[in-house]
MIKE-787097 format. One line per 2 residues: their letters; for each residue y, z, x of N, C-alpha, C. Coordinates in steps of 0.1 Angstrom, whole numbers, plus 5000, padded with zeros to 4 digits. Atoms other than C-alpha are relative to their C-alpha. Layout:
A = Y:Z:X:Y:Z:X:Y:Z:X | ...
# end
This chain:
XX = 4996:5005:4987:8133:4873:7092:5008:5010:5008 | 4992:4994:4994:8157:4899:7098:4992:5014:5004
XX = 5014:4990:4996:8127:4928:7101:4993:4993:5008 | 5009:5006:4990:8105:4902:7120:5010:5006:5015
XX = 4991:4997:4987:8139:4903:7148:5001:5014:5001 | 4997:4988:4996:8146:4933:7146:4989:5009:5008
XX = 5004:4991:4998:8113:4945:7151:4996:4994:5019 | 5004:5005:4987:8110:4925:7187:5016:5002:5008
XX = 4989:4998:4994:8146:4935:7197:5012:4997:4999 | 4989:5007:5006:8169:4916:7183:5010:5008:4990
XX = 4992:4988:5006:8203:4931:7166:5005:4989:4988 | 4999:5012:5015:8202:4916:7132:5005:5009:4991
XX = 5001:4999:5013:8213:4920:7101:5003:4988:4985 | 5003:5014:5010:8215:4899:7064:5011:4991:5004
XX = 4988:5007:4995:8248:4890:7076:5001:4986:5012 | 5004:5008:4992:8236:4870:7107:4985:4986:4995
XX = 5010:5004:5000:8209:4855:7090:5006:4984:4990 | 4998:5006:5008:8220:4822:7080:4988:4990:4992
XX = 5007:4999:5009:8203:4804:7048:5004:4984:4999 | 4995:5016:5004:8196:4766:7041:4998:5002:4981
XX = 5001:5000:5016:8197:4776:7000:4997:4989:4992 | 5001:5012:5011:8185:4753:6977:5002:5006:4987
XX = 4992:4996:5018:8199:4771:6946:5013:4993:5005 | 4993:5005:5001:8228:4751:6936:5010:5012:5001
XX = 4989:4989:5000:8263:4770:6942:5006:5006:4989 | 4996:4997:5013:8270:4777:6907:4995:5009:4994
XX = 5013:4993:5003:8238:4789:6900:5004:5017:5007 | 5004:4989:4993:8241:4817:6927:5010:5013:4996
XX = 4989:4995:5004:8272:4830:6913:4997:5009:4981 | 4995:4996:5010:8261:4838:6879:4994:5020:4998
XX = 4999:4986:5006:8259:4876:6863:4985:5003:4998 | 5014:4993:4999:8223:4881:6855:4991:4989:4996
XX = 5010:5015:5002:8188:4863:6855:4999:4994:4987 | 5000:5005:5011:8190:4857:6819:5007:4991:5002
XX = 4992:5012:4997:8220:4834:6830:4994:4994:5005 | 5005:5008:4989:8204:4821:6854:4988:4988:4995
XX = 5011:5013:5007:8174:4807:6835:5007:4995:4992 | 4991:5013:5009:8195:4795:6810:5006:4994:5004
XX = 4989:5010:4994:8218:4774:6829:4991:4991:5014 | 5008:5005:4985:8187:4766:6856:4994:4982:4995
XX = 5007:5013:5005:8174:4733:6831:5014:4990:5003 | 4984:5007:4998:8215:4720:6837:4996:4991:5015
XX = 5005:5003:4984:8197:4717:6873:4988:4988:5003 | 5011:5005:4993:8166:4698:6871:5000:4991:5002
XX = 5002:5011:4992:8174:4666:6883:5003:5005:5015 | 4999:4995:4984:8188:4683:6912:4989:5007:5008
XX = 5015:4994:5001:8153:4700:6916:4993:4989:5005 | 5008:5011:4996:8137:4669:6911:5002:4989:5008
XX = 4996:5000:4988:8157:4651:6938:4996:5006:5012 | 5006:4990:4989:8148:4678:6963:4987:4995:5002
XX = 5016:5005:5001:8113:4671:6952:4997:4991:5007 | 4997:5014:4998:8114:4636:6951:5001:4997:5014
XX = 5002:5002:4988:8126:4634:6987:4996:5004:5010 | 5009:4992:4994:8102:4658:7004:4985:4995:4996
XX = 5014:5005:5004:8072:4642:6985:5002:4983:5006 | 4992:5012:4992:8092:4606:7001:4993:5002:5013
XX = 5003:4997:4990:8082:4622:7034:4989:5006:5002 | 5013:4992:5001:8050:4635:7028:5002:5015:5005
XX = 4993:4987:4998:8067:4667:7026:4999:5016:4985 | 5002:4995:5018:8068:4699:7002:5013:5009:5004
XX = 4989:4989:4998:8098:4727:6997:4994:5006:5000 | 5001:4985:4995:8095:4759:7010:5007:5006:5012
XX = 4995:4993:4993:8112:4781:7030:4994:5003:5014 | 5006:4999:4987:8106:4782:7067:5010:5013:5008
XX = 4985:4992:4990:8121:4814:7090:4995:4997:5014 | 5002:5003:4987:8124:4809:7124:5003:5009:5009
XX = 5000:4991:4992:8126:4839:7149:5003:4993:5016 | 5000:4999:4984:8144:4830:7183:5001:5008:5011
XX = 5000:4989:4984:8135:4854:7211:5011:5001:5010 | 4988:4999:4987:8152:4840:7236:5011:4995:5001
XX = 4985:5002:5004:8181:4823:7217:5009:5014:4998 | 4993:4990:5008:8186:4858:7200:5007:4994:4990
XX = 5001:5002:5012:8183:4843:7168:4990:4999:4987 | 5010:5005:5011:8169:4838:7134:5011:4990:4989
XX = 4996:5007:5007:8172:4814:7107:4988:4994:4989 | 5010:5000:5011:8159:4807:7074:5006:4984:4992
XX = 4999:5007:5002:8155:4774:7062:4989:4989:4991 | 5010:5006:5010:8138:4747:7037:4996:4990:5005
# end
């Protein structure tokens, strides 16, 4: 998103680019992906939750970015 802006004018960087994250906060914090998978099954109700209420709405997860021209913004979101 921050290459999409940037490449139409926009003064971006990762810093502006805020993030609807669906990794849990614990998660994002740890030291390496080995952590990470091992501590990611701690998670799967919270996963399946997410799921659960996106398939509720005839819905799926995934990441959406949004490029505003004429706000002069972007934003990344699930």
């Amino acid at each position: 998103m921050v290459i999409l802006g940037r490449t139409i004018g926009l003064d971006l960087d990762l810093s502006t680019l805020p993030i609807d994250n669906i990794v849990p906060e614990p998660l994002r914090a740890v030291a390496s992906v080995d952590d990470f998978l091992a501590r990611l099954p701690e998670y799967d109700d919270y996963f399946d939750n997410l799921r659960n209420e996106a398939v509720a709405q005839q819905q799926v997860l995934r990441y959406v970015g949004v490029v505003d021209a004429k706000g002069s913004s972007v934003k990344l979101s699930r």
